[in-house]
C-alpha positions in Angstrom: 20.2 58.8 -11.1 16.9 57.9 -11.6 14.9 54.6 -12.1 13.4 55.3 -15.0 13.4 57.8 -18.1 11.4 57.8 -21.0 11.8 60.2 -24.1 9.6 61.0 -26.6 8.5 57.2 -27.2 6.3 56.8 -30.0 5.1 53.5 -31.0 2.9 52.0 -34.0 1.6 48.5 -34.0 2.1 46.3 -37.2 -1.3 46.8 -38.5 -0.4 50.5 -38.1 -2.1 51.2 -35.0 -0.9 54.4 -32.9 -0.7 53.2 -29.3 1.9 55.8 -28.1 2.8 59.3 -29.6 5.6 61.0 -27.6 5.9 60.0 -24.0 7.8 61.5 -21.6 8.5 60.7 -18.0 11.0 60.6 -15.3 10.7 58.4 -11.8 13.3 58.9 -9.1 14.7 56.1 -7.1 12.5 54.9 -4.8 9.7 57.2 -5.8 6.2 55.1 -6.4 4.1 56.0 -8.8 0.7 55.4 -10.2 0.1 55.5 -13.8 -4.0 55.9 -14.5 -5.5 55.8 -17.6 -8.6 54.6 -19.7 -9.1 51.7 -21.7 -6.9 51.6 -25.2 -4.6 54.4 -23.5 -1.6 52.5 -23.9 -0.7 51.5 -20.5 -0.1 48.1 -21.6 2.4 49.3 -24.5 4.1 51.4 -22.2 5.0 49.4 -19.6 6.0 46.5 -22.4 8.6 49.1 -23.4 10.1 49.5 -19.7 11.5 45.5 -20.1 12.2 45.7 -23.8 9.0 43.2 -24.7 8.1 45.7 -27.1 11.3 48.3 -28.8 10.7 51.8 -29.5 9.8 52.9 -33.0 11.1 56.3 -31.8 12.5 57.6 -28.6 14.3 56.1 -26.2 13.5 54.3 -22.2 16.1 54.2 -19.9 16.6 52.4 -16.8 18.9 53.4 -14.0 21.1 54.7 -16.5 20.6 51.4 -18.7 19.4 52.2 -22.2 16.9 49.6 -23.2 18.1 48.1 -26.7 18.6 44.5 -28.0 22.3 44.5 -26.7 21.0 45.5 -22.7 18.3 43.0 -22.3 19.3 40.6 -19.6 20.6 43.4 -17.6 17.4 45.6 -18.1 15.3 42.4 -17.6 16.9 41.9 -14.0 16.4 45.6 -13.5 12.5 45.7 -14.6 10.6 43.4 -12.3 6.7 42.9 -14.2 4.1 41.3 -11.1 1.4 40.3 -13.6 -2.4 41.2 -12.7 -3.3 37.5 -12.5 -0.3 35.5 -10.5 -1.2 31.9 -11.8 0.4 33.6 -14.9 3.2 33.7 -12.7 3.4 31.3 -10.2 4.0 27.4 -12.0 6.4 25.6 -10.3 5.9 22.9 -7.3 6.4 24.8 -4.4 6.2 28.6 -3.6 10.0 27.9 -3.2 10.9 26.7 -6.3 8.6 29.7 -7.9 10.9 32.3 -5.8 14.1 30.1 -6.5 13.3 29.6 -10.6 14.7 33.5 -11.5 17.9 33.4 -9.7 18.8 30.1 -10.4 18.7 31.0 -14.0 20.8 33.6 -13.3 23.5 31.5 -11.7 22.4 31.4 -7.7 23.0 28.3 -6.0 23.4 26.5 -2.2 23.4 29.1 0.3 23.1 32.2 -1.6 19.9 30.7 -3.2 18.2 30.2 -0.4 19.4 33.4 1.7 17.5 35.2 -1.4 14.4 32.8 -1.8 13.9 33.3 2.1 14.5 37.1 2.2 11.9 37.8 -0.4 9.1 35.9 1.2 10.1 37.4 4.3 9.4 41.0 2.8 5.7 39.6 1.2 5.0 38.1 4.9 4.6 34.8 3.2 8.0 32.7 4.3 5.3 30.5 6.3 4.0 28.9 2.8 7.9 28.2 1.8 7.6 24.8 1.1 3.4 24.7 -0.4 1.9 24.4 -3.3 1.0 28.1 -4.8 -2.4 26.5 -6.0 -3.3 25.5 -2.5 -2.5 29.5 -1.3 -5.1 32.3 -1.3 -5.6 34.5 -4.5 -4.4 37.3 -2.4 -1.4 35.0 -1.1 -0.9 33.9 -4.0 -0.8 37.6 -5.6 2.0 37.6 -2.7 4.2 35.4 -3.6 3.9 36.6 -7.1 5.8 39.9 -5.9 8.1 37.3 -4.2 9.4 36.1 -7.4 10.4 39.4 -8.7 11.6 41.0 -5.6 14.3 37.6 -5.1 16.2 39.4 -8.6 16.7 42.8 -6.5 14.8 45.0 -9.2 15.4 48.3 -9.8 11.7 49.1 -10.6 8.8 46.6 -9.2 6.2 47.3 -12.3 3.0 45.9 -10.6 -0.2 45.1 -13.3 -3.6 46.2 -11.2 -2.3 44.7 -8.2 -5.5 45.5 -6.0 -8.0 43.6 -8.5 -9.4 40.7 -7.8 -8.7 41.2 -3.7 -10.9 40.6 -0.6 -10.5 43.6 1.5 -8.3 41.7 3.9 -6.2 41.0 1.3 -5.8 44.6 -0.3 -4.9 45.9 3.1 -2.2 43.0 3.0 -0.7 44.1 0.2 -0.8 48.0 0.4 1.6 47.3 4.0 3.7 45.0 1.7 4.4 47.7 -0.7 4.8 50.3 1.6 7.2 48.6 2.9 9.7 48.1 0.3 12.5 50.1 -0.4 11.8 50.1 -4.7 10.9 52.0 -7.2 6.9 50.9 -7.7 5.1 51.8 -10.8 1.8 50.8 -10.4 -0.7 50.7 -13.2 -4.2 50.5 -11.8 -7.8 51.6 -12.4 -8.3 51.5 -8.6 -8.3 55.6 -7.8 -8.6 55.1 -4.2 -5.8 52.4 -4.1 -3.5 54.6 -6.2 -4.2 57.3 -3.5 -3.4 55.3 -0.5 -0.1 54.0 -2.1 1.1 56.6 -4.5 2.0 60.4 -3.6 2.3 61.2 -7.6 0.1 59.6 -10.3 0.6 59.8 -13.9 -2.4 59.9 -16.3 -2.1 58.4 -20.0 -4.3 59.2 -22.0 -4.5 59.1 -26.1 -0.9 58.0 -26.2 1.0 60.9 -24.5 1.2 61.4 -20.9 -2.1 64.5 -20.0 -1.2 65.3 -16.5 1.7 64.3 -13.9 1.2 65.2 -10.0 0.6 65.0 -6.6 -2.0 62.0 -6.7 -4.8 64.0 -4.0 -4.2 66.8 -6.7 -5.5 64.8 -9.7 -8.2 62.9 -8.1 -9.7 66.0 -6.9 -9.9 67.1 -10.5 -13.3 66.1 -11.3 -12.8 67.7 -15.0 -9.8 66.3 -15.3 -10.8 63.0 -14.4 -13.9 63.2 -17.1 -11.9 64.4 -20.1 -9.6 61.0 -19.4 -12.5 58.4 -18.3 -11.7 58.1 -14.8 -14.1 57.9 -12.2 -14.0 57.4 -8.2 -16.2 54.9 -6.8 -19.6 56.4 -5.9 -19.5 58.1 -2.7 -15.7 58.2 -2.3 -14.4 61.7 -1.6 -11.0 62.8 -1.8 -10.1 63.3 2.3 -9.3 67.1 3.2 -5.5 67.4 4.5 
């Protein structure tokens, strides 16, 4: 089965706005993914769909064999795990513990179970150390952490992960990339950062205009340089795709 399916999904904006006009993609279990893509693509829409934020106005998204409709939502929610791009959107409670602990609590953890879970997913994010601080007194990059924390403590299906590299020293990128190449998730990872997407992503996904324009190995797109132009994408000056 795999983690994700999307068919033909076609959405329109109240003020009649065309953001997505047929999209189709699979992801298999523990596959992860980049999806690229300018500005006003539709990334954003897309990835609204996955948790059922936004429903389809034609088409369907399925997740590990859950269709996404009204009736599924708290089982597709728990499925769907969203790491925002800026973790103090995330992160609000008193303690990095009571950030971890405030998802499965709401779904009916408590005592020992709570913790085992709260501990586990800091453990995985190398950040079980900061248990018991403040998130505001962490690092951006720690705190960008402990934002994946949160999500991973409900067991996802899918970790969606919002430009996770922006914003990060280099120390801190590196930190992260052996975080997520650790887990054992389905990642899909939306992200302007070509060379990022490349060291964390065998397959990459470009949206562009609405509909998905290109789907494969992620060395094999970058190196694409018309490919990349017709779609706005651009590696950072100097950077050349490494010769296997």
């Amino acid at each position: 089965m795999n983690s994700l399916e999307v068919r033909q999904l076609a959405y329109a904006y109240p003020d009649g706005t065309q953001a997505l006009f047929g999209v189709d993609l699979s992801i298999a279990r523990g596959e992860r993914v980049a999806l690229l893509g300018p500005n006003g693509a539709g990334k954003t829409t897309l990835v609204m769909h996955l948790n059922g934020i936004l429903t389809a106005g034609h088409g369907t998204v399925t997740v590990a064999g859950t269709p996404v409709r009204k009736d599924t939502l708290k089982e597709v929610r728990q499925r769907v795990g969203l790491v925002f791009q800026d973790p103090d959107d995330q992160l609000f409670m008193p303690t990095v513990r009571d950030d971890v602990a405030f998802g499965p609590a709401n779904a009916g953890l408590r005592g020992a179970e709570l913790d085992r879970v709260v501990v586990s997913a800091l453990e995985r994010v190398g950040m079980l150390e900061a248990i018991d601080r403040p998130p505001h007194h962490l690092s951006f990059g720690q705190r960008r952490r402990v934002a994946v924390a949160t999500v991973l403590a409900m067991e996802p299906e899918i970790l969606v992960l919002d430009e996770p590299s922006s914003n990060l020293d280099p120390a801190a990128r590196r930190e992260l990339a052996e975080v997520l190449r650790s887990l054992d998730v389905t990642v899909l990872m939306v992200t302007h950062d070509l060379p990022y997407a490349l060291e964390l992503c065998e397959r990459s996904l470009i949206l562009s205009g609405g509909v998905i324009a290109a789907d494969g190995p992620t060395r094999e797109l970058l190196a694409d340089a018309d490919l990349l132009a017709r779609h706005r994408l651009e590696l950072p000056y100097g950077f050349t795709i490494p010769v296997v």
